[in-house]
C-alpha positions as CSV (number, residue, x, y, z in Angstrom):
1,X,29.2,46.6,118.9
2,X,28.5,44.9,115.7
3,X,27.8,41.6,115.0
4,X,31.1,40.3,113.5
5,X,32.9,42.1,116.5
6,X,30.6,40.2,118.9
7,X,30.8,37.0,117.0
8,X,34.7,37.4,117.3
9,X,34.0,37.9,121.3
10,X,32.2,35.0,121.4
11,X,34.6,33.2,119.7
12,X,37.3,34.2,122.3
13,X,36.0,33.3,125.1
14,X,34.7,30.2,124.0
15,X,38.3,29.7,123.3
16,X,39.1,30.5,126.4
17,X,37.1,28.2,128.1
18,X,37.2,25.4,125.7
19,X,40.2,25.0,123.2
20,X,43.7,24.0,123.8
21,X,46.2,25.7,121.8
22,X,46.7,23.2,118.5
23,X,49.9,23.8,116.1
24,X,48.6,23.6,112.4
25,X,50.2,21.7,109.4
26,X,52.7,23.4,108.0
27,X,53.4,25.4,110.8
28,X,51.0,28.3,110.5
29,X,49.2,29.8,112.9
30,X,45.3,29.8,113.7
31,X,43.9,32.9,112.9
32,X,41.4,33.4,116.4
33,X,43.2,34.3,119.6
34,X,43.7,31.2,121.2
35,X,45.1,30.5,125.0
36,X,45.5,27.4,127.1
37,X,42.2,26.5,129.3
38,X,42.2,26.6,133.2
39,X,42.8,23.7,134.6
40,X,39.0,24.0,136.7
41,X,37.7,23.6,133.0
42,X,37.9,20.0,131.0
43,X,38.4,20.5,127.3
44,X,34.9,18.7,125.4
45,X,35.8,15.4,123.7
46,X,35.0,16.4,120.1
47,X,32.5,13.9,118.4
48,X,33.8,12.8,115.2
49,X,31.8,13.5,111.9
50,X,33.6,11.2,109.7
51,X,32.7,6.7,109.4
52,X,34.5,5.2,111.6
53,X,36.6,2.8,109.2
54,X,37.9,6.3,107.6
55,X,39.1,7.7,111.1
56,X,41.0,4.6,111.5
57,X,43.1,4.4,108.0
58,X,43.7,8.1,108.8
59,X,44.9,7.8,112.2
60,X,46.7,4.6,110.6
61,X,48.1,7.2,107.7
62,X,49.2,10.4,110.1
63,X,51.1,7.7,112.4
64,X,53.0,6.1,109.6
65,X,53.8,10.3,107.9
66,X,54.8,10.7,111.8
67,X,56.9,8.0,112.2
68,X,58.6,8.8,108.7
69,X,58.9,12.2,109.2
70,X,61.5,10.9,112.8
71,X,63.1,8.5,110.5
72,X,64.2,11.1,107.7
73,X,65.9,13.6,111.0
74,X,68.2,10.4,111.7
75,X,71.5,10.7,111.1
76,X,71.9,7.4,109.7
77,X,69.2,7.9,107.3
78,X,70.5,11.6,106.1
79,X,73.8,9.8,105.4
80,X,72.1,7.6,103.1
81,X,71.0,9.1,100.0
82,X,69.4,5.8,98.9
83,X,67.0,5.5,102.0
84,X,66.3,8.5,102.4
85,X,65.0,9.0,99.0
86,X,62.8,6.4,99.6
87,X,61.7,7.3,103.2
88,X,60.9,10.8,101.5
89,X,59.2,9.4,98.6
90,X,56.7,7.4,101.1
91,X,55.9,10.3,103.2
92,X,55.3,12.7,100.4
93,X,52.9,10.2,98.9
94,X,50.7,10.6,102.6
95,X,51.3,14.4,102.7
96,X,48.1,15.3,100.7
97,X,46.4,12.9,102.9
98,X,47.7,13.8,106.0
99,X,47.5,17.7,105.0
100,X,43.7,16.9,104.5
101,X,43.0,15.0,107.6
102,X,44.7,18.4,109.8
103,X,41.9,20.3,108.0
104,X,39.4,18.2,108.5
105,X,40.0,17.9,112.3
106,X,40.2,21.9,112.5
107,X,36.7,22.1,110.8
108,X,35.6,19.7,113.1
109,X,36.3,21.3,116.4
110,X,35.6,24.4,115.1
111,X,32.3,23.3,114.4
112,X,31.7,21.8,117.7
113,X,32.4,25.7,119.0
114,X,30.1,27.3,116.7
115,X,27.1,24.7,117.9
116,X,28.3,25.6,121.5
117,X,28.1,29.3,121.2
118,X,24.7,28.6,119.6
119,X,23.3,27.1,122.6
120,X,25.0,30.3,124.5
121,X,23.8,33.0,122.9
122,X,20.2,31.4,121.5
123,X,18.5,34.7,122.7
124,X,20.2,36.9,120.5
125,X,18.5,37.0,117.2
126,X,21.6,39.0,115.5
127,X,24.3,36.4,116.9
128,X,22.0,33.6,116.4
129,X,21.4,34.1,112.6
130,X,25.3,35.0,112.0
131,X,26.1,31.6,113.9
132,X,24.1,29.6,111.8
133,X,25.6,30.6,108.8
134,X,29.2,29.5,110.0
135,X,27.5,26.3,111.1
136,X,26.4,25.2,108.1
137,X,28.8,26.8,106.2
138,X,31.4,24.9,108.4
139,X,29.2,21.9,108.0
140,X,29.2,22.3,103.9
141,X,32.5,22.5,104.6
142,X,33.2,19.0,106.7
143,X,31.2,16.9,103.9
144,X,33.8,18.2,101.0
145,X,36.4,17.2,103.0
146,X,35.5,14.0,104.4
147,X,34.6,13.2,100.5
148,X,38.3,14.2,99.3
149,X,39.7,12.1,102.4
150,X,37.9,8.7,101.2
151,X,39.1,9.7,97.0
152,X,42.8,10.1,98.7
153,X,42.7,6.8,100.7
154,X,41.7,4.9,97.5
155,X,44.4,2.6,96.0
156,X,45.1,4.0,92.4
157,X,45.3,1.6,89.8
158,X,48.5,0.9,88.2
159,X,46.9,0.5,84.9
160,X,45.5,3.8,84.2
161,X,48.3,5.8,82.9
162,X,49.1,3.5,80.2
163,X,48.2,3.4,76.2
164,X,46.1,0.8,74.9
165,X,44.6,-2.1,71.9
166,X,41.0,-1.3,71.4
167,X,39.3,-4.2,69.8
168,X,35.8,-3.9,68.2
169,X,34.0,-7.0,67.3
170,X,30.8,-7.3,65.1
171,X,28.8,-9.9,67.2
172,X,24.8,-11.2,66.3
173,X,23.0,-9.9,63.7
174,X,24.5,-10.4,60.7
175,X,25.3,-7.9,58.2
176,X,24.0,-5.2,60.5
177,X,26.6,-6.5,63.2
178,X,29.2,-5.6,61.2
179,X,27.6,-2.2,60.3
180,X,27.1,-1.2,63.8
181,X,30.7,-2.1,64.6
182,X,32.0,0.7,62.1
183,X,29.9,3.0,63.8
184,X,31.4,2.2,66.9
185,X,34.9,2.3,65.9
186,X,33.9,6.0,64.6
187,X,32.2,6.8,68.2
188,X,35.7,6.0,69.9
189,X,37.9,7.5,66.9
190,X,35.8,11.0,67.8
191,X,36.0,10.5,71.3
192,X,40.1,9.9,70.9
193,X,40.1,13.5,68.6
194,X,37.8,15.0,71.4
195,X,40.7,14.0,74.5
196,X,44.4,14.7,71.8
197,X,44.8,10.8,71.9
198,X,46.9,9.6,69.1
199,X,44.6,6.6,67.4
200,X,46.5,3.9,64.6
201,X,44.4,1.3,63.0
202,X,46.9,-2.0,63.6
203,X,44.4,-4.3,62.2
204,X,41.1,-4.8,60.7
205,X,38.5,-7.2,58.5
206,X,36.2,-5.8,56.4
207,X,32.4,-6.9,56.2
208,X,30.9,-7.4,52.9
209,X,27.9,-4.7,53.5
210,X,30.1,-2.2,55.3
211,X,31.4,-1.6,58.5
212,X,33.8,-4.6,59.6
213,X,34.0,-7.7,61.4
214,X,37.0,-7.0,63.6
215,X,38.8,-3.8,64.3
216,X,42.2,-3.7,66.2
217,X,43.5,0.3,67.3
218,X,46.0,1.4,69.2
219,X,44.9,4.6,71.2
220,X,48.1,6.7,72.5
221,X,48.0,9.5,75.2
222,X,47.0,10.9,78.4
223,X,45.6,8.0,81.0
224,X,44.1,6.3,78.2
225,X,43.5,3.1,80.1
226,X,41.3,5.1,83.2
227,X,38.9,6.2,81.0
228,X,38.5,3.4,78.3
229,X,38.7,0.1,80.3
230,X,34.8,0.9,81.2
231,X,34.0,0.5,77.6
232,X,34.7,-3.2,77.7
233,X,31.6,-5.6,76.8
234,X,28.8,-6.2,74.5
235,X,27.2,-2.9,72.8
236,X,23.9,-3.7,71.5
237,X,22.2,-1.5,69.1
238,X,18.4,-1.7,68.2
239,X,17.5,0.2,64.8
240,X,16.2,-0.7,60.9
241,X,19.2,-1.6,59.5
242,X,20.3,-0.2,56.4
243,X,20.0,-4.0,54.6
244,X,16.5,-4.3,56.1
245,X,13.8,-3.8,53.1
246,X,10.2,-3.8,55.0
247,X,11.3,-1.3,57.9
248,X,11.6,-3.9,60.7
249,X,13.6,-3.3,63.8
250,X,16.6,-5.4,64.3
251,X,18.8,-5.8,67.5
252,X,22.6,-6.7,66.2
253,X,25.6,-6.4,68.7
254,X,29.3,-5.8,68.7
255,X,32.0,-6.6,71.5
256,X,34.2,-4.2,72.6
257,X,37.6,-5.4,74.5
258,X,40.0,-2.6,76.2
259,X,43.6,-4.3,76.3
260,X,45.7,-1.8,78.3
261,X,49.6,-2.4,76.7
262,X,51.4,-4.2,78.0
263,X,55.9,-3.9,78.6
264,X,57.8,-6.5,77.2
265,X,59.2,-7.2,80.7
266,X,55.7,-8.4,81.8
267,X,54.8,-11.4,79.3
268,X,57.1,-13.4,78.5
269,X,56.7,-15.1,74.7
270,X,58.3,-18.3,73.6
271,X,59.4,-17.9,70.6
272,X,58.6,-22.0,70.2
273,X,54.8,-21.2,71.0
274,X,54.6,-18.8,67.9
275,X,53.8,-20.1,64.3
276,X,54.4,-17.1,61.5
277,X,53.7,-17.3,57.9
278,X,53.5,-14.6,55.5
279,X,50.9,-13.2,52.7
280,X,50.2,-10.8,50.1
281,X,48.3,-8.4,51.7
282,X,46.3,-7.1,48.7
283,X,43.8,-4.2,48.3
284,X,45.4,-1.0,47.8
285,X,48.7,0.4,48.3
286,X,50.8,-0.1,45.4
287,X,52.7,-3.5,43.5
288,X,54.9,-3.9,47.0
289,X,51.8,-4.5,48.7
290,X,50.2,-6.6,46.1
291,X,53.4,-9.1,44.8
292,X,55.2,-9.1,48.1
293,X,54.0,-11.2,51.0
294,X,54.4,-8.5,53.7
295,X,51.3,-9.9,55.6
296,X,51.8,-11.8,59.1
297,X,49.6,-14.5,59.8
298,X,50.4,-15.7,63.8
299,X,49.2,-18.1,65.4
300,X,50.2,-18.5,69.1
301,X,49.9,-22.0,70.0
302,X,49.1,-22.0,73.8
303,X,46.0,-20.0,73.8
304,X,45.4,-20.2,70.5
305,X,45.4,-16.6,69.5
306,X,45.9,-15.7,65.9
307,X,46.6,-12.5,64.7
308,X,46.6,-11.5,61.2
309,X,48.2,-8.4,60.3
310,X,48.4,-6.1,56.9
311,X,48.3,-2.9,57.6
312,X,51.6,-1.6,57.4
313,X,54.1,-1.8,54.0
314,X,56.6,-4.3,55.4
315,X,56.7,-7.7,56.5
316,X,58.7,-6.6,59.5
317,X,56.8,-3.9,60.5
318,X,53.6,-6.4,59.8
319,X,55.6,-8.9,62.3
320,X,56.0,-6.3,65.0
321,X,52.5,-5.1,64.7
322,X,51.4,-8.7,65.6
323,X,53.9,-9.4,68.4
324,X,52.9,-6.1,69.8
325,X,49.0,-6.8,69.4
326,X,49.8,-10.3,70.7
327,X,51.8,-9.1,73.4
328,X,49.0,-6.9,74.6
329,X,46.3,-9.7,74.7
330,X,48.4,-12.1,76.7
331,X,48.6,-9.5,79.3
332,X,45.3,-8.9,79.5
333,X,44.6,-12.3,79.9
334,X,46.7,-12.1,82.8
335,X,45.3,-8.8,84.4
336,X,41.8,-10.2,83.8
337,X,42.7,-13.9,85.7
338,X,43.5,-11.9,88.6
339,X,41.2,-9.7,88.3
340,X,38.3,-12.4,88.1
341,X,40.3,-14.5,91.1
342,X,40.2,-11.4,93.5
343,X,36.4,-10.4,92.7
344,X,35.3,-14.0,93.0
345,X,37.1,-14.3,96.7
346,X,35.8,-10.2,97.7
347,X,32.2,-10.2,96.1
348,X,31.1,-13.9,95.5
349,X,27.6,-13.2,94.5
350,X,29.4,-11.3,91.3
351,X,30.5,-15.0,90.5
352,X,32.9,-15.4,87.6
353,X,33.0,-11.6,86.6
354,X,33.0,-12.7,83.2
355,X,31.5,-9.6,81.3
356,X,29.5,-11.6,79.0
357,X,26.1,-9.1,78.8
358,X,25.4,-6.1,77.3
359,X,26.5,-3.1,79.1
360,X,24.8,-1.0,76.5
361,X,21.9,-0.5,74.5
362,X,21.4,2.0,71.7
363,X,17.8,2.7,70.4
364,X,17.8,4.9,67.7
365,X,14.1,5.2,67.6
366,X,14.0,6.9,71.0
367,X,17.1,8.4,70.2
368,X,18.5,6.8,73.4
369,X,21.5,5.1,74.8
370,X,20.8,3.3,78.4
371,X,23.8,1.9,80.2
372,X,22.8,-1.0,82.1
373,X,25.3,-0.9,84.6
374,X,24.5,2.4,86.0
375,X,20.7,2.5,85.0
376,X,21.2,5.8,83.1
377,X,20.1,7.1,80.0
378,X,22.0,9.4,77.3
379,X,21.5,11.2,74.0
380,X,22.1,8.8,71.1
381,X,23.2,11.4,68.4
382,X,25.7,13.0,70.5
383,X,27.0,9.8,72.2
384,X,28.2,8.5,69.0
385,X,29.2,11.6,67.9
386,X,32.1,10.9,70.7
387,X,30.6,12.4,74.0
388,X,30.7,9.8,76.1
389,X,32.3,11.8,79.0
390,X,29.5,11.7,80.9
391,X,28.9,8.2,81.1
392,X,32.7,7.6,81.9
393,X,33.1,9.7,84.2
394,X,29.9,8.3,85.9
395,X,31.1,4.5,85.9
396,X,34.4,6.0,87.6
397,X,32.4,7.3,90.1
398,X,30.6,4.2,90.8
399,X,33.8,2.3,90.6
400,X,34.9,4.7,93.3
401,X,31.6,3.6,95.5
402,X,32.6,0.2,95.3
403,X,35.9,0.3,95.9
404,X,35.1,2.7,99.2
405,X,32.6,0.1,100.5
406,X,35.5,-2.7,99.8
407,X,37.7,-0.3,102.1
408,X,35.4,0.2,104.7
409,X,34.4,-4.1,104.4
410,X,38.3,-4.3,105.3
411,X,38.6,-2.1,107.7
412,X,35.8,-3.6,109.9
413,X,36.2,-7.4,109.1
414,X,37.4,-9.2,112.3
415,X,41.1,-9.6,112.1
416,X,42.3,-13.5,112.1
């Protein structure tokens, strides 16, 4: 007999003596011969791998798909297309979850029968050595899928798929500032190339030395929003400027604000609050540019926003620009309120959330970028250059740690 026929054996009579027959999701069937237990044996209670906060939002899950899944075979409910649309929308949003959790419980107990034929057949070598491999292949196995559970029980947010107004600010140092803000607005121009994003300059104020003082673009395309909002906050560079004469190293910073766009359903502007007057917009572009005052200067009296806008040829298109730009900065006004109000109440020792230090710093004599808020270091030539993939996708990942220590916080906080 070889050893996969006596593992298989093994496997059958552990079955046998252990395991309850179990339907699968989806309705297929498990692949090892499987019969009801006698009733002289008790069936093991199966210790559970997974934290216990994640157990109970997927027991809390696989009820609620349950209970939705006897609600959509009601007559009542079938007869009504509205309802039942909705009822199957909800459970089809828990299916992947659901699906998941099945497979994770199957791993499970099959685990728990491998480590129990392990303590049966610990004399032989062959079965022994074969047995470990399914255990810690099962066991390889268990971690994936307890990680994919906690990703699938995160709240998504609601933000992510939309388009954005990327705002680059030169901040302190002078001159440089402004420099080191062009180079920035190049870094996320390359990066936008690099993921098919459409990018538009709206708006922008040139510095006298190069580089600008503001930039305003509006990025277009896939999620935008989930992988851009991280970039919000002071960038500070350290390098010899190119205005500094003696070689000196000066530290100069720019601001960075991610202003996900906003519908016109969800900020509401009075058109009282709004002061708009016009202006030759100069520079070049022809005499219609240059003798027609198709520049928009706004100035939105409650917050005291003002928006000046140039880029495009008419005054119309100008006034939309702004309204649009304006539009967008209300609304993250809003978002970032809440925002603020919710982190203050969930993590006070954050306090205000205000995101007034660097999250950055560049050093071009090491040729390093460190980001502060996840104590890692990057290439400098090839982060401006528009790779900054890794970084992103490396604050998503610790935004996902937070958020699942948030969940579990909820989940064992005392009700009442």
């Amino acid at each position: 007999m070889n050893s996969l026929t006596m593992l298989s054996t093994a496997r059958i009579y552990t079955s046998l003596n252990h395991s309850p027959q179990r339907q699968r999701f989806g309705g297929s069937q498990s692949k090892r011969n499987v019969v009801f237990p006698s009733p002289s044996f008790r069936t093991p209670k199966l210790i559970c791998m997974a934290e216990p906060y994640l157990i109970t939002k997927l027991e809390s899950a696989e009820k609620t798909w349950k209970d939705l899944s006897v609600k959509l075979a009601d007559p009542e409910v079938v007869s009504n297309p509205s309802e039942y649309q909705k009822l199957a929308q909800s459970m089809a949003e828990l299916d992947e979850v659901v699906s998941t959790y099945w497979k994770f419980k199957d791993c499970e107990k099959q685990l728990e029968e491998s480590r129990a034929l392990a303590k049966e057949n610990g004399n032989d070598e062959e079965m022994a050595e074969m047995i470990a491999s399914e255990i810690k292949s099962l066991s390889n196995e268990l971690i994936e899928l307890e990680e994919k559970l906690k990703v699938l029980l995160l709240p998504s947010d609601p933000l992510d798929a939309r388009n954005i107004m990327l705002e680059v600010r030169a901040g302190a140092g002078g001159d440089e500032a402004g420099i080191w803000a062009g180079d920035l607005v190049r870094m996320y121009q390359k990066y936008s190339e690099q993921n098919s994003w459409k990018c538009t300059l709206i708006s922008s104020s040139e510095a006298e030395k190069g580089g600008f003082k503001t930039v305003v673009m509006e990025i277009k395309g896939n999620r935008v929003y989930s992988k851009l909002k991280y970039e919000s906050g002071v960038h500070r560079v350290q390098r010899v400027p190119q205005t500094e004469a003696q070689g000196r190293v000066h530290t100069s910073t720019a601001t960075v604000a991610i202003m996900p766009e906003a519908d016109e359903v969800e900020v509401v502007i009075d058109p009282k609050d709004i002061e708009l007057t016009t202006a030759r917009s100069g520079g070049a572009g022809g005499q219609n540019v240059n003798k027609v005052e198709t520049a928009i200067d706004l100035f939105h009296k409650p917050t005291g926003i003002r928006i000046f806008c140039t880029e495009e040829r008419t005054q119309l298109q100008n006034k939309t620009r702004a309204l649009q730009l304006l539009r967008a900065k209300l609304y993250e006004i809003k978002v970032r309120e809440q925002q603020e109000k919710i982190r203050t109440q969930r993590l006070s020792q954050v306090g205000t959330g205000a995101r007034a230090e660097k999250i950055r710093t560049y050093n071009y004599k090491d040729n390093r970028v460190t980001d502060h808020r996840l104590k890692m270091n990057f290439e400098l030539t090839s982060f401006l250059d528009g790779n900054i993939d890794n970084a992103v996708q490396s604050c998503a990942a610790m935004e996902q740690k937070e958020l699942l220590e948030e969940l579990a916080e909820s989940v064992g906080a005392p009700s009442g």
